[in-house]
C-alpha positions in Angstrom: -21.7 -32.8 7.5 -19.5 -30.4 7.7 -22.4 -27.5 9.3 -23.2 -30.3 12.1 -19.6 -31.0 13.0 -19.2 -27.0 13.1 -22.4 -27.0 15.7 -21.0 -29.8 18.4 -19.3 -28.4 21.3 -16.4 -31.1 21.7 -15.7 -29.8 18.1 -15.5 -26.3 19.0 -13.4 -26.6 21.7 -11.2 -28.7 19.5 -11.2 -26.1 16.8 -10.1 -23.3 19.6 -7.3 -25.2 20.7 -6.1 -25.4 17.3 -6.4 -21.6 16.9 -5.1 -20.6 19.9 -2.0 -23.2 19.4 -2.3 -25.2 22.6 -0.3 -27.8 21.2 0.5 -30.6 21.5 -2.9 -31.8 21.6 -4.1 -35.4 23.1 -7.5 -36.0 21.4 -8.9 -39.2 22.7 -12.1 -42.0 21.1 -12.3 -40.6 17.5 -12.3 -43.6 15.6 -12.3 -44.7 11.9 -13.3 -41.9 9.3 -14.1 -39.8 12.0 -10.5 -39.2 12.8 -9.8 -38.5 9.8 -12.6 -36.2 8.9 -11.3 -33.9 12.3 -7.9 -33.9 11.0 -9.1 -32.8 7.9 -11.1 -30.2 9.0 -8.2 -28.9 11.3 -6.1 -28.5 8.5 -8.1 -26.6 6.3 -8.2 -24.4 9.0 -4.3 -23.5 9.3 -2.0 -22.5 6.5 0.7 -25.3 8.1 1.9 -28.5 8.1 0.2 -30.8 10.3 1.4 -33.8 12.2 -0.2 -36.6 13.5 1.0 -39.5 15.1 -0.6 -43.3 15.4 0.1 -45.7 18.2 1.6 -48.1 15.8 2.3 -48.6 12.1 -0.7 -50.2 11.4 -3.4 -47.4 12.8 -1.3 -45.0 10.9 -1.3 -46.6 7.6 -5.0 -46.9 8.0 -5.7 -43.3 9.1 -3.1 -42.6 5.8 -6.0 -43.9 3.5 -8.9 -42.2 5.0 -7.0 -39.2 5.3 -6.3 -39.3 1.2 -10.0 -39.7 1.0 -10.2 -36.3 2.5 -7.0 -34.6 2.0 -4.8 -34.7 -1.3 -1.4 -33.6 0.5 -1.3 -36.6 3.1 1.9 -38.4 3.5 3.5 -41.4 5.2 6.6 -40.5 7.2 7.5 -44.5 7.6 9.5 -46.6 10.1 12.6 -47.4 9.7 11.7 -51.4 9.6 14.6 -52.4 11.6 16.3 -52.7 15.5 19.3 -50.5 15.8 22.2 -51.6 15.8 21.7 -54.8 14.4 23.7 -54.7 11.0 20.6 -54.7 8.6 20.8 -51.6 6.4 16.4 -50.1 6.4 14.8 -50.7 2.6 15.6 -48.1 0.4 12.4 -47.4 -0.3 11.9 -46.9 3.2 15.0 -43.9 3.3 13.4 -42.5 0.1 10.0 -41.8 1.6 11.5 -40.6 5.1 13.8 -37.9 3.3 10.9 -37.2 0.5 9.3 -36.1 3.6 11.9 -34.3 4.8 12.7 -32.8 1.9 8.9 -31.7 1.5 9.0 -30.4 5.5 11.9 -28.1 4.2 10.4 -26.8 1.2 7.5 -25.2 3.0 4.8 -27.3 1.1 1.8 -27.8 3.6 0.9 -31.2 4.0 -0.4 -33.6 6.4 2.2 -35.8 7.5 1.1 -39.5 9.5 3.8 -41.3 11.2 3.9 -44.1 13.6 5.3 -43.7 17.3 8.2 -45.6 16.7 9.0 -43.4 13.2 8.5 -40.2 15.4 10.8 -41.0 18.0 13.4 -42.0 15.1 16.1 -39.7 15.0 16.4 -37.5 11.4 19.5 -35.4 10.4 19.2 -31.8 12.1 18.0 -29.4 9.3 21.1 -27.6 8.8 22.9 -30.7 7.3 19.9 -31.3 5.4 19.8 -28.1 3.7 23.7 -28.1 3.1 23.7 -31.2 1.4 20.5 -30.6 -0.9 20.9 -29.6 -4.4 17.9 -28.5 -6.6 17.9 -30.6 -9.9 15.3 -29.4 -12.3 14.1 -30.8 -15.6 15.7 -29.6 -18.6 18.5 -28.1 -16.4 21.9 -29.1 -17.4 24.1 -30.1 -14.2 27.7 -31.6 -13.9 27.5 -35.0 -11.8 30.9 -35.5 -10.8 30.4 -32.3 -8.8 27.7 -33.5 -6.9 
């Protein structure tokens, strides 16, 4: 499969883009596995982190599993589940997978990360307060807890 997709011209272009970092990049009619085969691809091209965003939380949840068909670092960067503003606090498991991700962004590890359009356009803490308020808990490592 992957020799074909490596001899169609749409693919090349695609591929060129990528190199060349003509970003962001609008890539229109891939569907299903497809889409997540050409993500796939693109990644194992680059040495990076790769983000890609779905209309709506249900396309991205579905390109999420295809994706972990094909790629073994694929993550969910979720949405927050609620209107701002209104008084209801998001599910914690929700704020545990948004700063997991964060937390991976920081550390360097190159992953694919898929997030809706409403959890892209969520605000996130700037970096700098991010990094200041993470500590690095190891196990076996003995650490005071009334200092953190």
């Amino acid at each position: 499969m992957s020799e074909r997709l490596k001899k169609y011209a749409p693919y090349r272009q695609i591929v060129k883009r990528h190199a060349d970092r003509a970003f962001p990049m609008e890539i229109e009619a891939p569907h299903g596995l497809f889409l997540a085969i050409l993500i796939a691809e693109l990644q194992h091209a680059t040495k990076e982190t790769s983000l890609v965003v779905a209309p709506n939380e249900q396309e991205g949840e579905v390109l999420y599993r295809d994706l972990s068909l094909l790629e073994p670092q694929v993550s969910v960067f979720p949405w927050w589940e609620t209107i701002p503003y209104r008084g209801v606090a998001p599910q914690a498991t929700t704020a545990g997978q948004r700063m997991t991700n964060l937390m991976r962004l920081l550390s360097g590890e190159r992953l694919v990360i898929v997030a809706s359009l409403r959890a892209f356009l969520t605000p996130v803490p700037p970096r700098e307060l991010l990094e200041r308020l993470t500590i690095a808990v190891r196990p076996g490592e003995d650490f005071d807890p009334i200092a953190l």
